[in-house]
ZADO-1210 file (C-alpha; in nm, 4 decimals, padded with zeros to 6 digits):
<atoms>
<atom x="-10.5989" y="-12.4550" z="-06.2426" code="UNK" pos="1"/>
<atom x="-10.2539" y="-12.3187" z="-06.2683" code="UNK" pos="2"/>
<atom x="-10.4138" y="-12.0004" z="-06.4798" code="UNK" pos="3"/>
<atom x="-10.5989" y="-11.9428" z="-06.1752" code="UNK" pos="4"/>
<atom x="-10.3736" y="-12.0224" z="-05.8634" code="UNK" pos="5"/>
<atom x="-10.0700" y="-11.7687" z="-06.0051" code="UNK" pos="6"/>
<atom x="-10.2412" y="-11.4576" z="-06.0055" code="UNK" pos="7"/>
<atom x="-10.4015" y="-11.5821" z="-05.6392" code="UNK" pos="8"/>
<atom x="-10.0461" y="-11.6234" z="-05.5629" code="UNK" pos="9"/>
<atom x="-09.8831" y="-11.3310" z="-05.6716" code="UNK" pos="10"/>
<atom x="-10.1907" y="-11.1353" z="-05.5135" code="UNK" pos="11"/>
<atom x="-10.1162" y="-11.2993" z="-05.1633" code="UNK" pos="12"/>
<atom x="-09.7349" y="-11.1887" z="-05.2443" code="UNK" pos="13"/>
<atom x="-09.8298" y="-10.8433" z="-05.2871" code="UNK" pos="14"/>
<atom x="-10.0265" y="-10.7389" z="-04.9573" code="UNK" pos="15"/>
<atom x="-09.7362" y="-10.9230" z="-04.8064" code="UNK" pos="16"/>
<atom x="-09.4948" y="-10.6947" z="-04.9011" code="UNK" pos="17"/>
<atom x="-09.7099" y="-10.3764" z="-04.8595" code="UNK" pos="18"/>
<atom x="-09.7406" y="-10.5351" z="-04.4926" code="UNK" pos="19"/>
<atom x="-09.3761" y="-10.5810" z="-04.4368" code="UNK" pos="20"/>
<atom x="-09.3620" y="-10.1639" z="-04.5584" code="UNK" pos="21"/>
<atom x="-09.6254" y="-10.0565" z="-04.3711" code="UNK" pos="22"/>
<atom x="-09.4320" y="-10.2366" z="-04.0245" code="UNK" pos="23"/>
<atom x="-09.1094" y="-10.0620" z="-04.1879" code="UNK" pos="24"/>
<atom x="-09.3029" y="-09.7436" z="-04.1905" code="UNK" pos="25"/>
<atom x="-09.4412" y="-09.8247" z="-03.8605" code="UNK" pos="26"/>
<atom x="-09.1058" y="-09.8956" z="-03.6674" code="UNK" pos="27"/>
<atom x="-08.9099" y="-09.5988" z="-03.8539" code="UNK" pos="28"/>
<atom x="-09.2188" y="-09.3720" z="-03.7421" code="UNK" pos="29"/>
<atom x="-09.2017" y="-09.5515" z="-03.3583" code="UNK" pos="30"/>
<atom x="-08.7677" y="-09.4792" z="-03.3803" code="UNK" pos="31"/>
<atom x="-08.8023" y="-09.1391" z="-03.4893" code="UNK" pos="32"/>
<atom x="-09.0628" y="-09.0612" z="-03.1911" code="UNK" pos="33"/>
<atom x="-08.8578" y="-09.1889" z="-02.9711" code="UNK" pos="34"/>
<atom x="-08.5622" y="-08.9783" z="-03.0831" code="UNK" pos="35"/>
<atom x="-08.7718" y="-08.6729" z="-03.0944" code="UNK" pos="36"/>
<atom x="-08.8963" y="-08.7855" z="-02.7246" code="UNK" pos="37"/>
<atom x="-08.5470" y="-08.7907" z="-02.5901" code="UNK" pos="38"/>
<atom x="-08.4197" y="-08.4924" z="-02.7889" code="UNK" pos="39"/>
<atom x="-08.7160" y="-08.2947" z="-02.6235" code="UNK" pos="40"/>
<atom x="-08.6210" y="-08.4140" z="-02.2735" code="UNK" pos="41"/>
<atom x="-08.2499" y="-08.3397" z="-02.2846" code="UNK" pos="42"/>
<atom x="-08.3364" y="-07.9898" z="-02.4193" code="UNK" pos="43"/>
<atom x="-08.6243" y="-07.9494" z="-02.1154" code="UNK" pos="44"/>
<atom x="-08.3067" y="-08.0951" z="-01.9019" code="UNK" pos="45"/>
<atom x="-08.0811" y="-07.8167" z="-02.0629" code="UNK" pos="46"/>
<atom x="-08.3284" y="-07.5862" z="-01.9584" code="UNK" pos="47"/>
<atom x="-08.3541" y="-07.6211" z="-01.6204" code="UNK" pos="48"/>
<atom x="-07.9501" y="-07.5553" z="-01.5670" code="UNK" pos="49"/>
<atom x="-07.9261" y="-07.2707" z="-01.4006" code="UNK" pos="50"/>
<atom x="-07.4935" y="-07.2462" z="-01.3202" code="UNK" pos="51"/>
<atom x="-07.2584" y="-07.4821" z="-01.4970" code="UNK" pos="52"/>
<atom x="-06.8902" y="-07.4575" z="-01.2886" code="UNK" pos="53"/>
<atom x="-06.6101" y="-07.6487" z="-01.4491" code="UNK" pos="54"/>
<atom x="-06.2595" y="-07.6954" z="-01.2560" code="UNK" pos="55"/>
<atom x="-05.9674" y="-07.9758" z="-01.2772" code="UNK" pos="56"/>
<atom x="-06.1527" y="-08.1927" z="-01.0311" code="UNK" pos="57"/>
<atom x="-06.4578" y="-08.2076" z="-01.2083" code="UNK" pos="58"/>
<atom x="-06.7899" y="-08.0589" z="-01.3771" code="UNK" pos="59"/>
<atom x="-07.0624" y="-07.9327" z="-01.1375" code="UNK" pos="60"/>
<atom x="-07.4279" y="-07.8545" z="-01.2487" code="UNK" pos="61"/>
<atom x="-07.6436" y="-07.6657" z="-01.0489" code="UNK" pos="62"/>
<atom x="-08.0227" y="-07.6971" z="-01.1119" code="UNK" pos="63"/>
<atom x="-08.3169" y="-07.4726" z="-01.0989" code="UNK" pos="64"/>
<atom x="-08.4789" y="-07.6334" z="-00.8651" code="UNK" pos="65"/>
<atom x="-08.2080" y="-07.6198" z="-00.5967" code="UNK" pos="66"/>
<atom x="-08.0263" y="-07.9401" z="-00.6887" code="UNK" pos="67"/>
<atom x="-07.6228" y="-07.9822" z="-00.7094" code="UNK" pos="68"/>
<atom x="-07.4812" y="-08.2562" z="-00.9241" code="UNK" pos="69"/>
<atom x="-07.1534" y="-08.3496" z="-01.0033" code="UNK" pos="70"/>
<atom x="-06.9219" y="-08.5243" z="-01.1491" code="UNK" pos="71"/>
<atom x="-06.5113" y="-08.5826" z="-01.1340" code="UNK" pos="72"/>
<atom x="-06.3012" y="-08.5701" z="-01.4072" code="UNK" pos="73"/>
<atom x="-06.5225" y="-08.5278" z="-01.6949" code="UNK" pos="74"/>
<atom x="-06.3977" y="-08.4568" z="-02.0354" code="UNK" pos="75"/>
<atom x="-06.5369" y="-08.0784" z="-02.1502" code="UNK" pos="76"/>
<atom x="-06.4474" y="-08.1200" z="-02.5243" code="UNK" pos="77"/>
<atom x="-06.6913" y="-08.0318" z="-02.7438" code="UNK" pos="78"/>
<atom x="-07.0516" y="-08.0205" z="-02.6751" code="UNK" pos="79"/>
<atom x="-07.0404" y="-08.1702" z="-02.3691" code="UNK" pos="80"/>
<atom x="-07.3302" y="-08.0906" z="-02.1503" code="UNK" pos="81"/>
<atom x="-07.5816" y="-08.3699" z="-02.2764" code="UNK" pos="82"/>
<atom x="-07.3728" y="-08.5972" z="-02.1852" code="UNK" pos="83"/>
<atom x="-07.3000" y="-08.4631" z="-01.8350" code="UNK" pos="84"/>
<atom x="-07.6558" y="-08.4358" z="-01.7358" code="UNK" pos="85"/>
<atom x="-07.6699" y="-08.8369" z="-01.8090" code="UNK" pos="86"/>
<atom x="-07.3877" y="-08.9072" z="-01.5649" code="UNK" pos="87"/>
<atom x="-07.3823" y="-08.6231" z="-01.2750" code="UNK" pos="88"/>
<atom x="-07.5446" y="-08.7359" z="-00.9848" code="UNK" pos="89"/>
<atom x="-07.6974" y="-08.5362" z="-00.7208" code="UNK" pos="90"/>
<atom x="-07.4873" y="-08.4683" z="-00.4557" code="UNK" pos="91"/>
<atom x="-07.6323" y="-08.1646" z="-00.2550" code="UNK" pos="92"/>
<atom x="-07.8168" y="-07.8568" z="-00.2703" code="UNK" pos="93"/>
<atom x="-07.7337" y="-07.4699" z="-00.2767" code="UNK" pos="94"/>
<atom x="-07.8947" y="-07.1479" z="-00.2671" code="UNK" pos="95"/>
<atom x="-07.8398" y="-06.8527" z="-00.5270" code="UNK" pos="96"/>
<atom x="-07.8145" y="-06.4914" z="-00.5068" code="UNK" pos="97"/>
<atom x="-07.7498" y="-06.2351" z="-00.7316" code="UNK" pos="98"/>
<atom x="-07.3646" y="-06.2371" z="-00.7282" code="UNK" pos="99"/>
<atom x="-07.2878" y="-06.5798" z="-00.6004" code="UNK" pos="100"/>
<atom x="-07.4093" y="-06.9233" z="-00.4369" code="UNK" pos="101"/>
<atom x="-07.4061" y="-07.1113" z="-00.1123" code="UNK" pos="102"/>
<atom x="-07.3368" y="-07.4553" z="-00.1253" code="UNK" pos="103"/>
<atom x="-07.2834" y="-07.6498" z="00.2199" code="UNK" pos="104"/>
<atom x="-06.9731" y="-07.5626" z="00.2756" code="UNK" pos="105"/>
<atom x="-06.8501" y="-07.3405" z="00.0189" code="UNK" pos="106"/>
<atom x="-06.9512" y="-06.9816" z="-00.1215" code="UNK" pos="107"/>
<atom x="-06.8799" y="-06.9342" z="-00.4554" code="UNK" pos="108"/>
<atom x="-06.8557" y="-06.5942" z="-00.6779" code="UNK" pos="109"/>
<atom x="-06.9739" y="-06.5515" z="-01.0353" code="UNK" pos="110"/>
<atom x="-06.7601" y="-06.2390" z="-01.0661" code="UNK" pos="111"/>
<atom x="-06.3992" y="-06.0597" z="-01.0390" code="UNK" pos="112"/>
<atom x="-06.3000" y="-05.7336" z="-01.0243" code="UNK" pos="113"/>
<atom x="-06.4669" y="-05.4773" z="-01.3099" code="UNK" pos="114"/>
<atom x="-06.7642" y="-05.7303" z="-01.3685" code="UNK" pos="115"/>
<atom x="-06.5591" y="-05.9603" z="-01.5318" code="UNK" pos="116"/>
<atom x="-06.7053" y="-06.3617" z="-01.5337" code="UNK" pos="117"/>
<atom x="-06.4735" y="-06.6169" z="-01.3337" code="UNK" pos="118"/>
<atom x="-06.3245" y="-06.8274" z="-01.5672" code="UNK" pos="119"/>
<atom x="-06.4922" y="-07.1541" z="-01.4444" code="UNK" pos="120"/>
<atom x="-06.8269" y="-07.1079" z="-01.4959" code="UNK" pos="121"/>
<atom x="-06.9335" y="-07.1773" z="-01.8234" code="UNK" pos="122"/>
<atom x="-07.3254" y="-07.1301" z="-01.7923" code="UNK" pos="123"/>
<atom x="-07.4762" y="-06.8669" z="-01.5483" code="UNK" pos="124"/>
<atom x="-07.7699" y="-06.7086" z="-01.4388" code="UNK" pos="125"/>
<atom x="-07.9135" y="-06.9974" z="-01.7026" code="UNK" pos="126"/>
<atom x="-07.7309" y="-06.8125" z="-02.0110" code="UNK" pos="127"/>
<atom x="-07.4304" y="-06.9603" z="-02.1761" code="UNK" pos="128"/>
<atom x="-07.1268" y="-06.7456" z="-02.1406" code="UNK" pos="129"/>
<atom x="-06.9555" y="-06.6326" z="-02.4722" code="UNK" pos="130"/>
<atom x="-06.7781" y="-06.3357" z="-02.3189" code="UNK" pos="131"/>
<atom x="-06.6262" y="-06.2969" z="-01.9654" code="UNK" pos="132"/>
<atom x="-06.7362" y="-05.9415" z="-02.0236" code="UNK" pos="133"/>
<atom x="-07.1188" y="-06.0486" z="-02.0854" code="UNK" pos="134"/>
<atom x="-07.3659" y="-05.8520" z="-01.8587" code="UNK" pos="135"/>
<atom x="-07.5628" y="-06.1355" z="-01.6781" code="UNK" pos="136"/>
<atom x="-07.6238" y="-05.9715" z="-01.3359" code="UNK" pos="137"/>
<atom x="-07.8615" y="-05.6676" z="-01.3208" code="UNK" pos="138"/>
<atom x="-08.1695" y="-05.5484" z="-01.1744" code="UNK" pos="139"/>
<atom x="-08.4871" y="-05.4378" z="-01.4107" code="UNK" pos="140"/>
<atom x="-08.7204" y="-05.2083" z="-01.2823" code="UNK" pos="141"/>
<atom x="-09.1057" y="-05.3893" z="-01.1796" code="UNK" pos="142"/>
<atom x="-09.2811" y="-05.0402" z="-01.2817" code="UNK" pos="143"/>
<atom x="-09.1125" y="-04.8356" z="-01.5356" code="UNK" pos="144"/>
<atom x="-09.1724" y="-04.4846" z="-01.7199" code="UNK" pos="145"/>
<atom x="-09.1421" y="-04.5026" z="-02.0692" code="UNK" pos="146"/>
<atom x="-08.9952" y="-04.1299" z="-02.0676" code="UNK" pos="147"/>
<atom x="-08.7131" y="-04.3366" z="-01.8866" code="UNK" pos="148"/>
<atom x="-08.6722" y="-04.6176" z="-02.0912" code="UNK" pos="149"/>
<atom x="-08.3949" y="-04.5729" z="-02.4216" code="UNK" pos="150"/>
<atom x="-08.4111" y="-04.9182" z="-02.6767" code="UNK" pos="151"/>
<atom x="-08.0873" y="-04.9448" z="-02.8450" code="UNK" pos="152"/>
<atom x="-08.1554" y="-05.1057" z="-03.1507" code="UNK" pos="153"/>
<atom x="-07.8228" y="-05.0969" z="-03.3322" code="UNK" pos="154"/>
<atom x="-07.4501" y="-05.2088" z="-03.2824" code="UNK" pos="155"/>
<atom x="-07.2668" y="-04.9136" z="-03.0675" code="UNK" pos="156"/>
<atom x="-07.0412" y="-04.8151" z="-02.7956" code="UNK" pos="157"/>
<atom x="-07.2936" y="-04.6889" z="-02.4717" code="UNK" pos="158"/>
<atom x="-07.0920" y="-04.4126" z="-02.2400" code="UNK" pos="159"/>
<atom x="-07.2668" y="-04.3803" z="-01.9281" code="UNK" pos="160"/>
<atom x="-07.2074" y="-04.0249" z="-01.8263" code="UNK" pos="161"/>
<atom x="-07.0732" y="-03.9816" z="-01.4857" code="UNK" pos="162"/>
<atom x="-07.2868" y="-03.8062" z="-01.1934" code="UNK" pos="163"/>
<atom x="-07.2797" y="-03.4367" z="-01.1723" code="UNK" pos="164"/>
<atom x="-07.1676" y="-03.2585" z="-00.8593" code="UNK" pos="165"/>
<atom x="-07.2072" y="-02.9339" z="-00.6738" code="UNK" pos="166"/>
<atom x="-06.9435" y="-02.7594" z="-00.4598" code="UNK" pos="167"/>
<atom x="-07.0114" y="-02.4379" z="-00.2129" code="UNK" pos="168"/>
<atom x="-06.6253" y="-02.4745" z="-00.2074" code="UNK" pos="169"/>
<atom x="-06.4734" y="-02.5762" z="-00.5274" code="UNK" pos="170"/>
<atom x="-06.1074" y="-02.5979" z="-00.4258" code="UNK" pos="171"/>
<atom x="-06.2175" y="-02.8184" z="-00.1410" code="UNK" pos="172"/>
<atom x="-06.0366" y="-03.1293" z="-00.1464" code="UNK" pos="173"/>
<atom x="-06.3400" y="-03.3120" z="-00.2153" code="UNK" pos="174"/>
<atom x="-06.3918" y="-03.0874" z="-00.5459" code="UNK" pos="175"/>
<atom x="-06.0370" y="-03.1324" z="-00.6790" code="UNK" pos="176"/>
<atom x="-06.0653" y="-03.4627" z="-00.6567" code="UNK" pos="177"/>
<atom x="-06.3778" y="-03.4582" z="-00.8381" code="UNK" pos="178"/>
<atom x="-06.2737" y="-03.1996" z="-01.1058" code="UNK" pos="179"/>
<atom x="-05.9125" y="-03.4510" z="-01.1891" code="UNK" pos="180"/>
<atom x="-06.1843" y="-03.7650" z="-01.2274" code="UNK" pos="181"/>
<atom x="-06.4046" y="-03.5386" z="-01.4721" code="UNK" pos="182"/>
<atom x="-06.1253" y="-03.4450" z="-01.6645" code="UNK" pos="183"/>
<atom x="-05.9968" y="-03.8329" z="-01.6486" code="UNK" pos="184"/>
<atom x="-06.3161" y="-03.9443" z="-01.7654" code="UNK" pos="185"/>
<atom x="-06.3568" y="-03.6540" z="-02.0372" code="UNK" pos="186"/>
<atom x="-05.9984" y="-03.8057" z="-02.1666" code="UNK" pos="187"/>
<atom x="-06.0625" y="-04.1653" z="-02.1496" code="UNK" pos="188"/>
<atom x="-06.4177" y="-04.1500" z="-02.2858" code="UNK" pos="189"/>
<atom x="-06.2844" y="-03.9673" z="-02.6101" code="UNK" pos="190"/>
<atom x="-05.9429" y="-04.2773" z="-02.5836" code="UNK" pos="191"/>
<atom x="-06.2381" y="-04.5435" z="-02.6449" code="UNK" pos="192"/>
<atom x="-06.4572" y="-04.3414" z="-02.8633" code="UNK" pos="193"/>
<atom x="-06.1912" y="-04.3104" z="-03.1170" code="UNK" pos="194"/>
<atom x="-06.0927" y="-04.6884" z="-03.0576" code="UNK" pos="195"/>
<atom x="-06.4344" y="-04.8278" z="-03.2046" code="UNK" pos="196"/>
<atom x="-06.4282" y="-04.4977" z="-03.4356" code="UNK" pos="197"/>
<atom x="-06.1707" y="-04.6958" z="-03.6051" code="UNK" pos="198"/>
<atom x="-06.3691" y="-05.0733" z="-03.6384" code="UNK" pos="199"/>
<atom x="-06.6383" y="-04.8379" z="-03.7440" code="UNK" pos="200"/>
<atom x="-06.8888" y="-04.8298" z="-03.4485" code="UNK" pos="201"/>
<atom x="-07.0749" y="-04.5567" z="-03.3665" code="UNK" pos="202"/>
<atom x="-07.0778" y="-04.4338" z="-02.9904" code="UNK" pos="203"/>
<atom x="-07.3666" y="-04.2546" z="-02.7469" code="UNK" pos="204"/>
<atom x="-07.3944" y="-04.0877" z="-02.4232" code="UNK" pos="205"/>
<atom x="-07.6664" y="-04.2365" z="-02.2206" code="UNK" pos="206"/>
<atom x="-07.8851" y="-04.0162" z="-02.0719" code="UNK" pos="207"/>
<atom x="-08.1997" y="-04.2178" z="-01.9219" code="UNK" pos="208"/>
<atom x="-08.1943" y="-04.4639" z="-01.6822" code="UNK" pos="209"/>
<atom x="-08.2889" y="-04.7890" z="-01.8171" code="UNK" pos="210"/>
<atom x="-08.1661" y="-04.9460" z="-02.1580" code="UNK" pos="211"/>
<atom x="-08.3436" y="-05.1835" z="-02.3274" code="UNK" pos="212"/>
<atom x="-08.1571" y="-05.4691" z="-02.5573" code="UNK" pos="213"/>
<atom x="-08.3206" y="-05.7174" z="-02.7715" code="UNK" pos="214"/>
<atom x="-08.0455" y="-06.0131" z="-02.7383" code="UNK" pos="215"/>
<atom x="-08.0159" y="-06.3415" z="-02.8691" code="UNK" pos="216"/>
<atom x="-08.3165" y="-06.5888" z="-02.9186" code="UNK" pos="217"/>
<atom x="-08.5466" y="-06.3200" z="-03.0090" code="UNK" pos="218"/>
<atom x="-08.4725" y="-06.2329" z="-02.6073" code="UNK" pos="219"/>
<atom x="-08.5535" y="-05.8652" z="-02.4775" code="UNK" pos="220"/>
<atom x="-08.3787" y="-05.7492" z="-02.1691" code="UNK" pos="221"/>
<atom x="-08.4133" y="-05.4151" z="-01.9625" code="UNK" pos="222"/>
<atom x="-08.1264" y="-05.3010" z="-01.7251" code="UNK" pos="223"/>
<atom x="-08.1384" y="-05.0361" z="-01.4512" code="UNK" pos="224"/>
<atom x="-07.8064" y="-04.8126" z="-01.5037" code="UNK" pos="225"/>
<atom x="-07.8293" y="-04.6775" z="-01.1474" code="UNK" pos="226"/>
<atom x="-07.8035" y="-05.0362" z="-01.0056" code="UNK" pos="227"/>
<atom x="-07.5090" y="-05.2621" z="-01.0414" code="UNK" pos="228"/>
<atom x="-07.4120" y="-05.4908" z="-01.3278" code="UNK" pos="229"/>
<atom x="-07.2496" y="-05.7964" z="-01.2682" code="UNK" pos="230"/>
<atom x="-07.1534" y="-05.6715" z="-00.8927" code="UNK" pos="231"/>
<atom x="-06.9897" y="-05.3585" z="-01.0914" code="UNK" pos="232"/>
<atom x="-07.0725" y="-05.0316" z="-01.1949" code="UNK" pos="233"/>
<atom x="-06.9215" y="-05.0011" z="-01.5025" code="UNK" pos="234"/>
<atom x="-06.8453" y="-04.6605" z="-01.7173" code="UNK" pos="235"/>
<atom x="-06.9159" y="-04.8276" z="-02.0676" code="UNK" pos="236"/>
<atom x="-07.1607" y="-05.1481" z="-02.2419" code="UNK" pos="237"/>
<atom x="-07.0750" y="-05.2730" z="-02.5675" code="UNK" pos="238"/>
<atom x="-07.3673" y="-05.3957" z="-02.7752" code="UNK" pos="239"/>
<atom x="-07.3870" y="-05.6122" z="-03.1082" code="UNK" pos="240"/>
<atom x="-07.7065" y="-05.5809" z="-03.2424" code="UNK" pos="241"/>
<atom x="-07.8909" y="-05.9392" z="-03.1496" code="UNK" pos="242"/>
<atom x="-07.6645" y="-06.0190" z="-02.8540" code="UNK" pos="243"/>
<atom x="-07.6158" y="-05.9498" z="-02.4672" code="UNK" pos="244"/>
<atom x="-07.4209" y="-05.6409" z="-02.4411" code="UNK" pos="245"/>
<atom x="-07.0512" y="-05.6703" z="-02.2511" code="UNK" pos="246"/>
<atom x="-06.9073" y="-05.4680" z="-01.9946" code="UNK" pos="247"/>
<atom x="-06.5927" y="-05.2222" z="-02.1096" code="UNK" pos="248"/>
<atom x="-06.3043" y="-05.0350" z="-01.9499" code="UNK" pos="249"/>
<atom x="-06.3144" y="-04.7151" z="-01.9663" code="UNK" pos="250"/>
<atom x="-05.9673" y="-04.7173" z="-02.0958" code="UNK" pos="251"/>
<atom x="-05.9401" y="-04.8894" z="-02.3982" code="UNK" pos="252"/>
<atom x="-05.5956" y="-05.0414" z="-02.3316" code="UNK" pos="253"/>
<atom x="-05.7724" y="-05.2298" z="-02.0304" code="UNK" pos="254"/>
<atom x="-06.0193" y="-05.3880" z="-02.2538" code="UNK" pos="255"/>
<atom x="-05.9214" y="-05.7603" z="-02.4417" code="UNK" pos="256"/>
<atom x="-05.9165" y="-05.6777" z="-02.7871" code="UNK" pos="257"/>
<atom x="-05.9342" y="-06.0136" z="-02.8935" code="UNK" pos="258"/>
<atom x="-06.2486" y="-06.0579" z="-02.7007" code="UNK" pos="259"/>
<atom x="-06.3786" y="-05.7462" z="-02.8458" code="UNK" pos="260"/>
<atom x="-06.3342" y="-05.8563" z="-03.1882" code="UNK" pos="261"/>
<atom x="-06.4867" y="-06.2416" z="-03.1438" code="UNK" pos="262"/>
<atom x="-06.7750" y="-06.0412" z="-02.9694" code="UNK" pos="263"/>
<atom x="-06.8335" y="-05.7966" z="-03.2881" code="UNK" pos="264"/>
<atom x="-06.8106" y="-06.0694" z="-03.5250" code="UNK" pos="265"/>
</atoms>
């Protein structure tokens, strides 16, 4: 009788144990879900930011879909913004144009002088700013020529060249002053030129009207030169191949070399 009940036992002790794994495989399979569930809906959360503003009295978000939330005195160590979207509460609403937003009471601006990003806002126009200089504001054409269109595909410094004027008088005031900015801009151009020359960029002139960028994420972006960028019309773009290009001075001792650099790395 023994003989037989010890294999009946050991038997019954077996598909216990692959019971208690398959429960263990179970529950680890149910955890991981729900980690991949929540992972997925902080990243569809991080999505749908469209400004982030950050200032001593607190951490605003501002929403897609029209919402403000807040919240005071938040720490901004770090990678901070999952945990801000768990405590910010709504608070208002605002509307958004191209260079700035209207909240109740307030207007606030994305940009200072020369196209330059305000220092508080640390996601715009949904994109996460890594530059000041970074071109988020600009208009794409709906309908474009392709005779119009130049794709710059490689790392270099873009010199937009400045509109050419006519004169019936040419020692008119209006032509002197135009002839001393030509020759400014002839000077300063060649100033920046050299600069990158140096760190081993190549420059261009641009001579169509729209330039086409792939950026980061496999991102492709098309900007009207003609039009303003970030509330500026600027005289150069920077452009790292695989990210947004930046704004520059036209004279290179205007220009943050230090941002320059991180932005070439």
């Amino acid at each position: 009788m023994r003989k037989i009940i010890l294999p009946i036992f050991y038997i019954l002790l077996l598909i216990s144990c692959r019971e208690n794994e398959h429960q263990k495989e179970k529950t680890t399979i149910s955890a991981t879900s729900k980690i991949n569930l929540a992972k997925e809906s902080a990243n569809s959360e991080k999505k749908n930011i469209n400004h982030l503003f950050v200032a001593n009295g607190g951490s605003v978000l501002y929403m897609k879909n029209g919402e403000r939330r807040s919240q005071a005195r938040f720490d901004t160590d770090g990678n901070f913004v999952d945990e801000l979207l768990k405590v910010a509460r709504e608070d208002g609403k605002y509307k958004d144009y191209d260079n700035y937003l209207m909240e109740e009471k307030d207007t606030l601006n994305f940009f200072e002088d020369f196209g330059r990003i305000k220092s508080d806002w640390l996601i715009l126009k949904g994109n996460e700013i890594t530059n000041k200089q970074q071109v988020v504001s600009f208009t794409s054409p709906k309908n474009k020529n392709s005779q119009d269109v130049r794709t710059v595909e490689s790392t270099q410094l873009i010199l937009f060249n400045p509109e050419i004027k006519h004169f019936n008088d040419e020692n008119s005031v209006e032509a002197e002053s135009y002839f001393t900015a030509m020759d400014d801009w002839a000077y300063y151009s060649n100033e920046l030129r050299e600069f990158f020359k140096k760190k081993g960029v190549k420059s261009s002139y641009n001579e169509k009207r729209y330039l086409e960028f792939k950026i980061e994420n496999n991102k492709t972006i098309l900007i009207d030169t003609k039009s303003k960028i970030n509330n500026y019309t600027p005289n150069a773009l920077l452009y790292k191949k695989g990210k947004t290009p930046i704004i520059l001075h036209l004279i290179a001792s205007d220009n943050d070399p230090d941002e320059i650099q991180s932005y070439l790395k």
